[in-house]
C-alpha positions as CSV (number, residue, x, y, z in Angstrom):
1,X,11.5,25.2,7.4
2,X,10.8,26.7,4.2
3,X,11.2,25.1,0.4
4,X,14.7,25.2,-1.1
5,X,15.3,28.3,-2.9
6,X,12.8,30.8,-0.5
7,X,15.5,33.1,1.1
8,X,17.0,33.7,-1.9
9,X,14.1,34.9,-3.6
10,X,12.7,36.9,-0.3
11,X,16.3,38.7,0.1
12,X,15.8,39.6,-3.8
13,X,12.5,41.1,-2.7
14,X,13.4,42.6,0.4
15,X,16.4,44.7,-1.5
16,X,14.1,45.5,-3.9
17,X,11.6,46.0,-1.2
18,X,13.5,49.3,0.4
19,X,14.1,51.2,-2.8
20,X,10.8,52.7,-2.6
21,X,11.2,53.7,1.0
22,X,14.3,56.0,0.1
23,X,12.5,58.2,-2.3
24,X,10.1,58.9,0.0
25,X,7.0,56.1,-1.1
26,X,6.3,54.4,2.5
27,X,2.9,52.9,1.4
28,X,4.4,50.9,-1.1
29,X,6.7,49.4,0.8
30,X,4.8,48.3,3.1
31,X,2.3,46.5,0.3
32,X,5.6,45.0,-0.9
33,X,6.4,44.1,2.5
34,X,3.3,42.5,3.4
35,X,3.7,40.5,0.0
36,X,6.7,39.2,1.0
37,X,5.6,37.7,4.5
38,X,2.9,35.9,2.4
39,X,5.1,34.7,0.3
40,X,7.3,33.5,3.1
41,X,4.5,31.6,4.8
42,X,3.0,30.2,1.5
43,X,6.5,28.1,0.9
44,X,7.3,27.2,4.3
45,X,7.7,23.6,4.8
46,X,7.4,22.3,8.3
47,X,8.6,18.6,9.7
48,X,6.3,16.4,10.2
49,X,5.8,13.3,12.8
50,X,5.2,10.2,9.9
51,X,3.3,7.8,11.4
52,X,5.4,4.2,10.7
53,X,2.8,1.7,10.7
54,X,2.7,-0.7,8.0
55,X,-0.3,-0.2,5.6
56,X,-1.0,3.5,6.6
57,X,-2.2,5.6,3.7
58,X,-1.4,9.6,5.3
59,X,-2.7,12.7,4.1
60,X,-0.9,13.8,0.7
61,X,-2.2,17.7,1.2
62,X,-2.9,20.2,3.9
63,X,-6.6,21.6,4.2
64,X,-6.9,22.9,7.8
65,X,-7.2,26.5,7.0
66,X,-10.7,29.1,6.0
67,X,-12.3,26.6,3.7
68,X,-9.4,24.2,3.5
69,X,-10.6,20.2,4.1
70,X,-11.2,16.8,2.6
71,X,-14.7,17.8,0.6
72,X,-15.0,14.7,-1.3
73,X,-14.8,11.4,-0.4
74,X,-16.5,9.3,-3.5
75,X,-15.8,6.1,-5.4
76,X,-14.1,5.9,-8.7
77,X,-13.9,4.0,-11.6
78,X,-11.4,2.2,-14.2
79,X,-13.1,4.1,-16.9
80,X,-13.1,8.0,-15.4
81,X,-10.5,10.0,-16.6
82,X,-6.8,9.2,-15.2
83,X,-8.0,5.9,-13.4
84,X,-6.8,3.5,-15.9
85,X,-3.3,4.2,-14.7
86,X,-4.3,3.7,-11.1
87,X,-7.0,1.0,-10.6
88,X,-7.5,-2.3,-12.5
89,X,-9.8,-3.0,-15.5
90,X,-13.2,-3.4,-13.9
91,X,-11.8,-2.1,-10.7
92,X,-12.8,0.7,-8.6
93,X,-11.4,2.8,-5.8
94,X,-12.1,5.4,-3.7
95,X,-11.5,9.3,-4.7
96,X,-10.2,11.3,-1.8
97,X,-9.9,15.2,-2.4
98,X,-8.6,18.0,0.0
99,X,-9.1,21.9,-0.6
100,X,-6.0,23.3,0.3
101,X,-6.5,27.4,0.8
102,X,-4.1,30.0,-0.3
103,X,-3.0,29.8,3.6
104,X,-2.4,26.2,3.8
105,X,1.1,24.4,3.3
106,X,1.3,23.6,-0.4
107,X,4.0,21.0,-0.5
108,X,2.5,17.5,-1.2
109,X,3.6,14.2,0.6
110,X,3.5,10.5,-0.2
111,X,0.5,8.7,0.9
112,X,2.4,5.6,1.0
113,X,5.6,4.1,0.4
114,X,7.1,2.5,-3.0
115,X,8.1,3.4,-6.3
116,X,7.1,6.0,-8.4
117,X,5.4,4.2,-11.6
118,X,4.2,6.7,-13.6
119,X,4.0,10.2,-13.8
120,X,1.6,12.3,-16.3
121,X,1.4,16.1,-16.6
122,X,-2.5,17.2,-18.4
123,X,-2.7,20.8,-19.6
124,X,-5.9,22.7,-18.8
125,X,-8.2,25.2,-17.2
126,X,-7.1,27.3,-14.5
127,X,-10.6,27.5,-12.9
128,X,-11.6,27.5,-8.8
129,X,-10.4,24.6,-7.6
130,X,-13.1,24.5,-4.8
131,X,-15.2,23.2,-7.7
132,X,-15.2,19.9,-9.3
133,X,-12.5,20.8,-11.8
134,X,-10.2,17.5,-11.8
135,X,-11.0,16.7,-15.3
136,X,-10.9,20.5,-16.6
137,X,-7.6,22.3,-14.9
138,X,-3.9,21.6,-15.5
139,X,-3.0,18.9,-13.3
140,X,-0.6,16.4,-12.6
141,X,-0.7,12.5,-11.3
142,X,2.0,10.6,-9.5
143,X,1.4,7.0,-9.4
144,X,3.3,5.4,-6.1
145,X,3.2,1.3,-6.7
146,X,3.0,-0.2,-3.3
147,X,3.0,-3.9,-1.7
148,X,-0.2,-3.7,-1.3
149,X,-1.1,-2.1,-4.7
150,X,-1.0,1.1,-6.3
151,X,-2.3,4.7,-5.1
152,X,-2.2,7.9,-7.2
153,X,-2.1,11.1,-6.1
154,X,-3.4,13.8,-8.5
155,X,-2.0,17.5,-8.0
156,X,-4.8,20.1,-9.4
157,X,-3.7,23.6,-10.3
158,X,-6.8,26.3,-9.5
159,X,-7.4,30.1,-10.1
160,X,-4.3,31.0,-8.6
161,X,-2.2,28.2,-8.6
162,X,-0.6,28.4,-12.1
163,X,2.3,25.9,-11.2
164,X,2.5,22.5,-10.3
165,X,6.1,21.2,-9.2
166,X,7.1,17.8,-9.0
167,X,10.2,16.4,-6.8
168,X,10.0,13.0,-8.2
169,X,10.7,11.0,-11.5
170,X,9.6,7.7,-12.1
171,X,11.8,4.6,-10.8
172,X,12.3,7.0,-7.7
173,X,11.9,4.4,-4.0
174,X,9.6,7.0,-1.9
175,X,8.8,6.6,2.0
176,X,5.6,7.2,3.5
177,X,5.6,11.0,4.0
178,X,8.2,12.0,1.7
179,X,8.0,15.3,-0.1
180,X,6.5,14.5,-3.7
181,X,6.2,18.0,-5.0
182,X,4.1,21.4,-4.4
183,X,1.4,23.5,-6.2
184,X,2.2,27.7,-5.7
185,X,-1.2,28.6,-4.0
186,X,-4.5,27.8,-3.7
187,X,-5.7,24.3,-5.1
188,X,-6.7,20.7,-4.6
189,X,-4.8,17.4,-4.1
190,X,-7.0,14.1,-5.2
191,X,-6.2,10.6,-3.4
192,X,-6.5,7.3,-5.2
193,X,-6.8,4.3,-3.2
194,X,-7.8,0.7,-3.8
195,X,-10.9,-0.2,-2.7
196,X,-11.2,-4.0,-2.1
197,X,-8.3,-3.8,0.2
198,X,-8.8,-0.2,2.3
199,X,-10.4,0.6,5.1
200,X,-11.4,4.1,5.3
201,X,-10.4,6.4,8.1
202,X,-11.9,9.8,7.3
203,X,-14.9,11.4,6.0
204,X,-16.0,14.6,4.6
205,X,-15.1,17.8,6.4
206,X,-12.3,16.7,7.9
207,X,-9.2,19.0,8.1
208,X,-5.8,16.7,7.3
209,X,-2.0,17.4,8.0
210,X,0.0,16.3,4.8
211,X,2.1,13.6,6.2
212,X,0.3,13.0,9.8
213,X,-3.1,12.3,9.4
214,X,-4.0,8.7,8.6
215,X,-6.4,8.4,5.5
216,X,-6.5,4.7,5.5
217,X,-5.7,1.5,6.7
218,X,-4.9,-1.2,3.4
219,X,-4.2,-5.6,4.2
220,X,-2.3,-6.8,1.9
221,X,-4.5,-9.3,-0.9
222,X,-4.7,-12.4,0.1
C-alpha cells in the first residue's frame, strides 16, 4: 500500500521520466528513475496487525532502518515546552522519541485510542533531527484524550523533512493504530505519556513498528 495520491504523482514522473531517454540522454534517466523508486518506497504505507488490548500505548513512528530507533526515553515536565497541553500542572510524564531514517515508513499512527483534543502546528528550524531539536525545528503536536488520560504525539520536521501532514482535526474519535498523519523524509516522532499510570515497555535502542510494537501498558486511575 502506498499513501493516497502516490501513483498519480509517480506516473507524472515516469512520463516525464522517458523524455530524456528519446533524445538520446540514458544517464539521466536512469537518476530520474532511481528517484522515482525512492520516492515510491518513501510513501508506501503498509497494513499493520494492531494489537487490541485495552490500555496498550503502540509505536506512533517507524525507526527500524540505518540509524532509525527509540534514542530517548526520558522524563518530562508540565513546564518544558509543549507539555502544558499534555500533562497536568505539577505533573510529569515520560518523553519517548524514535529516529525515523529517510528509509523508514513515514506515516504516523495513534498511540492510543480517543479523541483528538488539540492540535498545534510551531514554525522552526529545519536542523538534523538525530539531534535534540524538539524545541528548535518546525513541528507539530496531536493531543489524543484517552480513558485513561491524555498522550501527545509530537511530529518533528528535520534537514530534509520540510513537511509535516496531518490526517486529523480536532473532535476527530481515533482507534489505536489509526493513521494520524506523515512527515516527507527523514525525522523524529516524540511520545507523551502519563507517568503515574504507565508502565513502560521499551528502552533505548529499540527499533519499533508504527502501529505493532507495544510502548506501554496504562491502568486506568483509581
Amino acid at each position: 500500500m502506498f499513501v493516497e495520491g502516490t501513483f498519480k504523482k509517480v506516473g507524472i514522473l515516469l512520463t516525464i521520466a522517458v523524455l530524456p531517454f528519446l533524445f538520446g540522454y540514458v544517464i539521466i534517466t536512469f537518476l530520474m528513475f532511481s528517484a522515482i523508486a525512492f520516492l515510491m518506497q518513501f510513501f508506501r504505507d503498509p497494513n499493520r496487525k494492531i494489537p487490541l488490548n485495552s490500555g496498550l500505548i503502540v509505536a506512533p513512528a517507524d525507526g527500524r532502518i540505518l540509524k532509525g530507533k527509540i534514542d530517548r526515553v526520558e522524563i518530562v515536565h508540565y513546564d518544558d515546552p509543549m507539555m502544558e497541553h499534555i500533562l497536568s500542572p505539577g505533573g510529569k510524564g515520560i518523553l519517548v522519541s524514535t529516529f525515523m531514517s529517510p528509509f523508514d515508513v513515514h506515516v504516523n499512527r495513534a498511540p492510543i485510542s480517543g479523541t483528538i483534543s488539540k492540535t498545534k502546528h510551531y514554525s522552526g528550524k529545519f536542523k538534523i533531527a538525530i539531534r535534540k531539536v524538539h524545541t528548535e525545528n518546525e513541528k507539530n503536536l496531536i493531543v489524543i484524550d484517552s480513558e485513561y488520560g491524555k498522550v501527545g504525539v509530537i511530529q518533528i520536521a528535520g534537514f530534509v523533512a520540510r513537511r509535516i501532514v496531518q490526517y486529523v482535526e480536532v473532535g476527530d474519535q481515533v482507534q489505536t493504530g489509526e493513521r494520524l498523519g506523515m512527515i516527507r523524509f527523514g525525522s523524529r516522532v516524540n511520545l507523551i505519556i502519563p507517568f503515574e499510570n504507565t508502565e513502560l515497555m521499551v528502552t533505548e535502542g529499540e527499533k519499533p513498528t508504527a502501529g505493532e510494537t507495544v510502548i506501554a501498558l496504562m491502568h486506568k486511575k483509581s
